[in-house]
N, C-alpha and C positions, 0 to 999 in steps of 0.2 A: 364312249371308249371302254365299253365292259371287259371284253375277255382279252383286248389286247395286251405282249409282251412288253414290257418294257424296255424300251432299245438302250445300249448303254451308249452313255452319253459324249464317254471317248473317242467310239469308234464311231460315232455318228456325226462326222466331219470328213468333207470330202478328201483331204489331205491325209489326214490319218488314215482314213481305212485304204487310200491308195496305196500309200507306205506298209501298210500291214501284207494288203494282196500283194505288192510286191516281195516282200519278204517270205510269204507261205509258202511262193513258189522257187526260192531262189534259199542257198542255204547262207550266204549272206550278202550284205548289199554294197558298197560304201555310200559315201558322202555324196560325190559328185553323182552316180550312176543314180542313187534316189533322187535328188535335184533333175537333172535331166528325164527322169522317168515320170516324175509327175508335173515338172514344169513348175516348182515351186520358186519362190524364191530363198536365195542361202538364209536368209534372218529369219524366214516362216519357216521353212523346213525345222531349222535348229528350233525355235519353241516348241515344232509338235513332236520332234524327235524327245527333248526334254520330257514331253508331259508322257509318249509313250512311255517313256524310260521311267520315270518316276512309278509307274503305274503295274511295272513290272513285265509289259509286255514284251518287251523288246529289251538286248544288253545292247548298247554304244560304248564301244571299245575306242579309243584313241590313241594314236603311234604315227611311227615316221617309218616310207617308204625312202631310202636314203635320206636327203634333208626336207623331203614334202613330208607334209604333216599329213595322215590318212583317217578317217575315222569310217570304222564298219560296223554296220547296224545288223543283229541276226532277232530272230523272232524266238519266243521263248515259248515254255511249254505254256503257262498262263497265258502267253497270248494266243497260242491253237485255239485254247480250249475259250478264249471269249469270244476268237473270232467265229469258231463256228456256232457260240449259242448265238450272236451277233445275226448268221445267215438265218438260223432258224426262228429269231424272234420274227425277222424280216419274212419271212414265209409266213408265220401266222397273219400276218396282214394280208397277204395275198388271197387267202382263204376267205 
């Protein structure tokens, strides 16, 4: 494994990086629309949501749509910028 990039190790889970690609393309997400997008489950979603959010990639906003509780997940400039060294480590492997 000489010249290979080091994939970071957040985004290299298939849940998280679905939640990310969702998010690049989308200016924000909520709760249930990422749940139903990648088919997660609510208890796994909320851990990787946590660990994106810790990680700075992503803010999770929490609030009420009248008395439902809503939470919207937006993607942040740190996360742009790892997602994209993310596709490009992935390219050097392809090489």
């Amino acid at each position: 494994m000489g010249d290979f990039v080091k994939l970071d190790p957040l985004l290299h889970s298939e849940l998280r990086l679905a939640v990310m690609s969702t998010l690049l393309s989308l200016e924000e997400a909520d709760f249930v629309y990422l749940r139903e997008a990648t088919g997660a489950t609510a208890g796994n979603l909320s851990v990787q949501l946590d660990k994106l959010s810790e990680a700075g990639y992503i803010t999770v906003e929490k609030g009420f749509v009248g008395r439902k509780p809503r939470t919207v997940c937006r993607i942040t400039q740190k996360g742009r910028g790892a997602f994209a060294e993310y596709v490009e480590a992935l390219k050097s492997y392809l090489h």
